[in-house]
C-alpha positions as CSV (number, residue, x, y, z in Angstrom):
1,X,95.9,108.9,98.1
2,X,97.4,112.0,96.6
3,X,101.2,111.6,96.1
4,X,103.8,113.9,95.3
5,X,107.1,112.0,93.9
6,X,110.4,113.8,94.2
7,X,113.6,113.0,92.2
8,X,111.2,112.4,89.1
9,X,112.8,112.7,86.1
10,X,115.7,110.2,87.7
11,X,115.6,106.6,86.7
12,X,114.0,105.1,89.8
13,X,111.6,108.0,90.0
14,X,109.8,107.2,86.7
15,X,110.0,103.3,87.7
16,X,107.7,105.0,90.6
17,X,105.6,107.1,88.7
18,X,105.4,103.7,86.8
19,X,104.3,101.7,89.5
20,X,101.7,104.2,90.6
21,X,100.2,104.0,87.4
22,X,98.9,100.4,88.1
23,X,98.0,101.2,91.5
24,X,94.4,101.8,91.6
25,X,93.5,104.7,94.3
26,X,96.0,106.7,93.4
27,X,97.4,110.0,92.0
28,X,100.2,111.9,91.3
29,X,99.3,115.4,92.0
30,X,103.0,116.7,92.3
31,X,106.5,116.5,90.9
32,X,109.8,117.7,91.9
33,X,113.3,117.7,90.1
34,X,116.0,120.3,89.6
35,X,116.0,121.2,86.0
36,X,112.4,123.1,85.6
37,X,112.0,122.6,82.0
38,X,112.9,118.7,82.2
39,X,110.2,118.4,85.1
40,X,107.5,120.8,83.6
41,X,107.9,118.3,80.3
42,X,107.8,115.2,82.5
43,X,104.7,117.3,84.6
44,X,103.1,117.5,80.7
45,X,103.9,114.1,79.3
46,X,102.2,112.7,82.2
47,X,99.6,114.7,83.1
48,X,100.6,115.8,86.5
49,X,99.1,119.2,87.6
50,X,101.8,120.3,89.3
51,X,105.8,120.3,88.9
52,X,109.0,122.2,91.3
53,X,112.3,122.3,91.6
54,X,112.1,122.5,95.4
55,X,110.8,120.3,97.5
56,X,109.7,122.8,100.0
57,X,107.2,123.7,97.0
58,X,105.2,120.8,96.6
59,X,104.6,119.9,100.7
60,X,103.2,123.2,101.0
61,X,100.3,121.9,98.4
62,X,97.3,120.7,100.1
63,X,96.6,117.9,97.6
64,X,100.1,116.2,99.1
65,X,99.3,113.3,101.6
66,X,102.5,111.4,101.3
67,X,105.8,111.9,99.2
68,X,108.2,109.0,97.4
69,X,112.2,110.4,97.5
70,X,114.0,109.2,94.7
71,X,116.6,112.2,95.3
72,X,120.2,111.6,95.7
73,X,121.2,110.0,98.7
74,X,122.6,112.5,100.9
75,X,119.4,114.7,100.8
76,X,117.3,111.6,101.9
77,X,117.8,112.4,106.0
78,X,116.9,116.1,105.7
79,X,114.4,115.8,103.5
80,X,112.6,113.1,105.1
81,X,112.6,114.6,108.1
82,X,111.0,117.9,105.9
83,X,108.3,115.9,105.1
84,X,107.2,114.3,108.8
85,X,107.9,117.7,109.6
86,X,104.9,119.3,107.4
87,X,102.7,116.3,107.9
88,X,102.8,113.9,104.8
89,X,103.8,110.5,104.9
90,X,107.1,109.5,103.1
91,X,108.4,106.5,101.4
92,X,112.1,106.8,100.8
93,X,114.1,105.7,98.2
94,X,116.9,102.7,99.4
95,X,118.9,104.1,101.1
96,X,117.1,105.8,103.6
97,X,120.3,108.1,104.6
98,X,123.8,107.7,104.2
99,X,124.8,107.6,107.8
100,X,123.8,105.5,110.9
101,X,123.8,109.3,112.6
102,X,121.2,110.2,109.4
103,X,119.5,107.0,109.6
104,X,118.6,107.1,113.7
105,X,117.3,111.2,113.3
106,X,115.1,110.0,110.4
107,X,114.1,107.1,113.3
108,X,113.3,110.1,115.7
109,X,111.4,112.6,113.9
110,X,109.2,109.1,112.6
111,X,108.3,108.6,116.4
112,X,107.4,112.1,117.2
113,X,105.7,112.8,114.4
114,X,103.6,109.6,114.0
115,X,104.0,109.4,110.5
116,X,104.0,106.8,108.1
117,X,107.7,106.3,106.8
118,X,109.0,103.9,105.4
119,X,112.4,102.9,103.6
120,X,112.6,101.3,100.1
121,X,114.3,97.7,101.0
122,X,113.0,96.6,97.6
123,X,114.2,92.7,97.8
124,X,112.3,92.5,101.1
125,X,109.5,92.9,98.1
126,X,111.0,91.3,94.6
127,X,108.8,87.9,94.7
128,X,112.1,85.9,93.8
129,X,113.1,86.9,97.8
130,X,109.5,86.9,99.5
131,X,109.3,83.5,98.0
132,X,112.5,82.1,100.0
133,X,111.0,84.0,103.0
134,X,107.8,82.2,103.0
135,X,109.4,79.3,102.4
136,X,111.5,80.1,105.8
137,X,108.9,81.4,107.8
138,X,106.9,78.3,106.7
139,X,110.2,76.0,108.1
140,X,110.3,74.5,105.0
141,X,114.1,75.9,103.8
142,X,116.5,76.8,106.6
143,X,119.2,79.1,104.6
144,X,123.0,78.0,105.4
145,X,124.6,80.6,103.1
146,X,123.4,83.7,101.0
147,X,126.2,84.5,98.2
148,X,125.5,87.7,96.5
149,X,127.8,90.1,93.3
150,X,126.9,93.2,93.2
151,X,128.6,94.2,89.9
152,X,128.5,97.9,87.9
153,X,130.8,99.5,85.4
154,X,131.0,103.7,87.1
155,X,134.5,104.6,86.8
156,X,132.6,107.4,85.8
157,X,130.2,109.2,87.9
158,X,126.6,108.4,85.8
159,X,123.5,107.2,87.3
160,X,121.0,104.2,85.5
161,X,120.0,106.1,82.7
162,X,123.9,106.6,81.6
163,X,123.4,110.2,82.5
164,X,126.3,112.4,84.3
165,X,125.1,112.2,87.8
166,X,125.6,115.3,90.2
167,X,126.0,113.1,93.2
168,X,128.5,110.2,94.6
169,X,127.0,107.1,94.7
170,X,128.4,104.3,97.3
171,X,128.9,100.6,97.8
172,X,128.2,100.1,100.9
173,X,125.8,102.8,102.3
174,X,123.7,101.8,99.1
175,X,124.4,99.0,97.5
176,X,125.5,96.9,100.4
177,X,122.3,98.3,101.9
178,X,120.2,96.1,100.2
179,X,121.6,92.8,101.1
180,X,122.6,93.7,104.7
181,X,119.2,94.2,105.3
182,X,118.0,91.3,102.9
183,X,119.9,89.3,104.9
184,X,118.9,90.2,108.0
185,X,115.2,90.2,107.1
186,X,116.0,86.2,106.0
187,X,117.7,85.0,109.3
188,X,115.1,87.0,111.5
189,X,117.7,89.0,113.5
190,X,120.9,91.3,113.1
191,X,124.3,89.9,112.4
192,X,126.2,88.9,114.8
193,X,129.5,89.3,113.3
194,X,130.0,91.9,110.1
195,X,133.0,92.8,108.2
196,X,134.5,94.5,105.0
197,X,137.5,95.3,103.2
198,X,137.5,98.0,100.4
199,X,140.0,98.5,97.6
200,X,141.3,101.5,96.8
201,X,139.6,105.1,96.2
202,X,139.4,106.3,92.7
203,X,141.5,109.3,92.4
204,X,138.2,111.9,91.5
205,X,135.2,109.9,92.8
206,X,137.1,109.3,96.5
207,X,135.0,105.8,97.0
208,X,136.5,102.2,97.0
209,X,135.4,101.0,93.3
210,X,135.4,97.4,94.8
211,X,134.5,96.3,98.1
212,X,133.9,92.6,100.3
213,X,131.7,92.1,103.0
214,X,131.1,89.2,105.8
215,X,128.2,88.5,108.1
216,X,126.8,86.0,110.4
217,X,123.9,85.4,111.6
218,X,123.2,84.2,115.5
219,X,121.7,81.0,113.9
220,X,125.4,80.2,112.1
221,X,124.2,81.6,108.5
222,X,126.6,83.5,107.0
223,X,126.6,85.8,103.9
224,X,129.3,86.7,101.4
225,X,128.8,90.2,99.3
226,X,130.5,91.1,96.8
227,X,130.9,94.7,95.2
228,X,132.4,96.3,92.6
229,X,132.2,99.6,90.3
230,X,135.3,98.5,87.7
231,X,133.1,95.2,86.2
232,X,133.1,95.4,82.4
233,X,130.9,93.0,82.0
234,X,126.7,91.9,82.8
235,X,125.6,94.5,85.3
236,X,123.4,93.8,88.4
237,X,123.0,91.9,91.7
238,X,122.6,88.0,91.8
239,X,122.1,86.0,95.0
240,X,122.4,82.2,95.4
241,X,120.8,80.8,98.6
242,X,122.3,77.9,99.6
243,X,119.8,76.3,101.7
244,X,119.1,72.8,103.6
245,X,116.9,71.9,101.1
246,X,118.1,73.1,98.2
247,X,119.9,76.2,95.8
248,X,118.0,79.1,94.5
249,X,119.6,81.7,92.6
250,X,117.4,85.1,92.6
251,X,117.7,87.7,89.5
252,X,115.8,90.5,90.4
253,X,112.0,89.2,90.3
254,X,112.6,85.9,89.1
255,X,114.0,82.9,90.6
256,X,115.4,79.7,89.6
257,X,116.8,76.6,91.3
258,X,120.3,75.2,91.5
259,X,120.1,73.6,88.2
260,X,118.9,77.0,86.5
261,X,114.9,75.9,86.2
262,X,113.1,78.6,86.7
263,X,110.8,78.7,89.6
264,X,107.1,79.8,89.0
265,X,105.9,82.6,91.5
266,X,102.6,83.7,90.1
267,X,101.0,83.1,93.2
268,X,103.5,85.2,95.4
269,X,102.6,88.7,95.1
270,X,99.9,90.6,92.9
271,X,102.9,92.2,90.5
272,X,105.7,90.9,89.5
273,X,107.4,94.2,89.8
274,X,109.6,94.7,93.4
275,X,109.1,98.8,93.0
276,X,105.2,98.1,92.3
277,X,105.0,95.5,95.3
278,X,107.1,98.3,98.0
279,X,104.7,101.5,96.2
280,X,101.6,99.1,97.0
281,X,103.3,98.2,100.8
282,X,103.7,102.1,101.4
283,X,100.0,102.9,100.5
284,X,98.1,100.4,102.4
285,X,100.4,100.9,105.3
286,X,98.8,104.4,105.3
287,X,95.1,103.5,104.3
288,X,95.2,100.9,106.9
289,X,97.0,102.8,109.5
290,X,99.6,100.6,110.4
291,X,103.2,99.8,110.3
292,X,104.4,99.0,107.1
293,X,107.4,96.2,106.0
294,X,110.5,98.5,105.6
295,X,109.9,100.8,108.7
296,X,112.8,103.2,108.7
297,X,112.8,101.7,112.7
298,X,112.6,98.5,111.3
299,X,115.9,98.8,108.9
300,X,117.4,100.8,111.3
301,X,119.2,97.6,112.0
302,X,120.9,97.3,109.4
303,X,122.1,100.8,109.1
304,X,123.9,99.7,112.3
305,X,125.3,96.6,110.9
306,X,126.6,99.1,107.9
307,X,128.1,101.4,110.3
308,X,129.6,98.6,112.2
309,X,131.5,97.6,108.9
310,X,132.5,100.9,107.9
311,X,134.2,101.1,110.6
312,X,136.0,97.9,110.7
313,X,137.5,98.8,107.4
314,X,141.5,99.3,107.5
C-alpha cells in the first residue's frame, strides 16, 4: 500500500506518518505541505522520495494508492473529493468537512466513485472506547449517561504544536465532532433530541470560545458536552460513562473505573495508539475490499446531528 500523507509537517500528520511506521505493508511514497523547504526536510528526515506543496502534485504520481488528509479543515470537502476524483482511496482527518452541505458531497462523490473513504472518528478506535463498546454490544453495560469536557487554552489562533496556525479551528464542527459521533456509535442510532448554546465570539477569531451541547438517544441516554477555548488549565477531552453497571472514565487510550483503577485493555486492540488502530482500519478496509468503521456515509449522521445544533443555537 503506497500512501501519500498530506498536511505532513502538522501535528496530527506526523502522528500519521508515526503510525504508518509500525504498520507492516506499508509506505509512504509522498508528502505534501505548504512551506517547500519544511516538507523537503521532513521528505529527507524520513526518507520519503517524494515531497509537494500541492496536493494536485502528488495524486498525479503513480506510486499513490490512497491519501491521509491532515489539512486544515475547510480544505477537507474539496480535497477529498480531488482524490476519489483521480482514483486513490482517502482517509480523512476528523472532521471530514466543516459543513453538513460538505459532508453529504464528500458522501456523493464516495458512491460514484467507489472508493475507499473513510473519516477519522478516532474514539470509535482509542481502546479505552472500543472497550465500553464491546462491553455494550456484548449486553453486559447498558450506558445511562456519557459526560464529556472538552477543554483548550486558544485565545490565540495556534494549532497542537503551539505554532501560529493559518486556519480557524471550531468547537463544534471539530471538536464536538468527535463525541457526537462517539456517542452515537455507543447508543447504536442518531440522537433524537440535540442542542447547544455558545458563548460569545472572540472579537478576531469570530468563533464561540466556549460552547454546551445536549443529546438523547431513542433508548433515553443522554450526553452532556462540554467545550471551551478560554481553560487555563489541563488540556484535553475526558469522558465518564455512567453506566448500569458501573462508571468508567476514558483519557484518551486508557481507561479507568469510577474509583480511578485503571482498567487493563491489552487484549482490545493490537496498539494501544487510537491514530495507529484508525491508520490500520483504513488499510485493511482497502486490502480487503470492504467497508471500513468510519465510512464518511456512516458518520454522515452525525454531521447531521451537528448541523441540527448549529442551527438551534440563539
Amino acid at each position: 500500500m503506497r500512501i501519500c500523507v498530506a498536511g505532513a509537517y502538522g501535528a496530527f500528520g506526523q502522528k500519521h506518518l508515526d503510525a504508518l511506521a509500525s504498520i507492516g505493508g506499508v509506505e509512504v511514497t509522498s508528502i505534501m505541505g505548504p512551506t517547500k523547504a519544511k516538507i523537503e526536510a521532513l521528505a529527507a528526515e524520513r526518507g520519503i522520495g517524494h515531497a509537494a506543496t500541492t496536493l494536485e502534485a502528488c495524486l498525479a504520481r503513480d506510486d499513490v494508492d490512497a491519501v491521509i488528509l491532515s489539512t486544515p479543515t475547510g480544505l477537507h470537502a474539496k480535497q477529498a473529493i480531488a482524490c476519489m476524483r483521480a482514483g486513490k482511496h482517502v482517509l480523512i482527518e476528523i472532521p471530514m468537512a466543516d459543513s453538513l452541505k460538505g459532508s453529504q458531497a464528500i458522501v456523493r462523490v464516495q458512491r460514484e466513485t467507489g472508493c475507499v473513504a473513510m473519516a477519522g472518528q478516532v474514539r470509535r478506535f482509542n481502546p479505552s472506547h472500543q472497550w465500553i463498546h464491546n462491553k455494550i454490544e456484548a449486553g453486559e453495560l447498558t450506558l445511562q449517561q456519557l459526560d464529556v469536557q472538552t477543554y483548550f487554552f486558544r485565545r490565540t489562533n495556534t494549532n497542537a504544536k503551539g505554532e501560529p496556525r493559518s486556519w480557524t479551528d471550531h468547537l463544534l464542527w471539530h471538536h464536538a465532532c468527535h463525541t457526537v459521533d462517539l456517542f452515537q456509535y455507543q447508543t447504536g442510532g442518531q440522537a433524537v433530541e440535540a442542542y447547544g448554546l455558545q458563548g460569545p465570539p472572540h472579537p478576531e477569531l469570530g468563533i464561540a470560545m466556549d460552547m454546551s451541547i445536549g443529546l438523547k438517544a431513542a433508548s433515553g441516554a443522554i450526553c452532556t458536552l462540554s467545550l471551551s477555548f478560554n481553560n487555563d488549565g489541563p488540556l484535553g477531552t475526558y469522558f465518564r460513562y455512567i453506566c448500569d453497571k458501573g462508571t468508567y472514565l476514558a483519557r484518551y487510550d486508557d481507561l479507568y473505573d469510577g474509583y480511578d483503577k485503571q482498567i487493563d485493555l491489552s487484549d482490545v486492540a493490537v496498539s494501544s495508539n487510537g491514530i495507529e488502530l484508525i491508520d490500520r482500519e483504513f488499510i485493511s478496509a482497502i486490502n480487503e475490499g470492504r467497508t471500513p468503521n468510519g465510512d464518511v456515509a456512516d458518520v454522515l449522521s452525525a454531521m447531521e446531528t451537528l448541523d441540527r445544533i448549529e442551527r438551534s443555537f440563539s
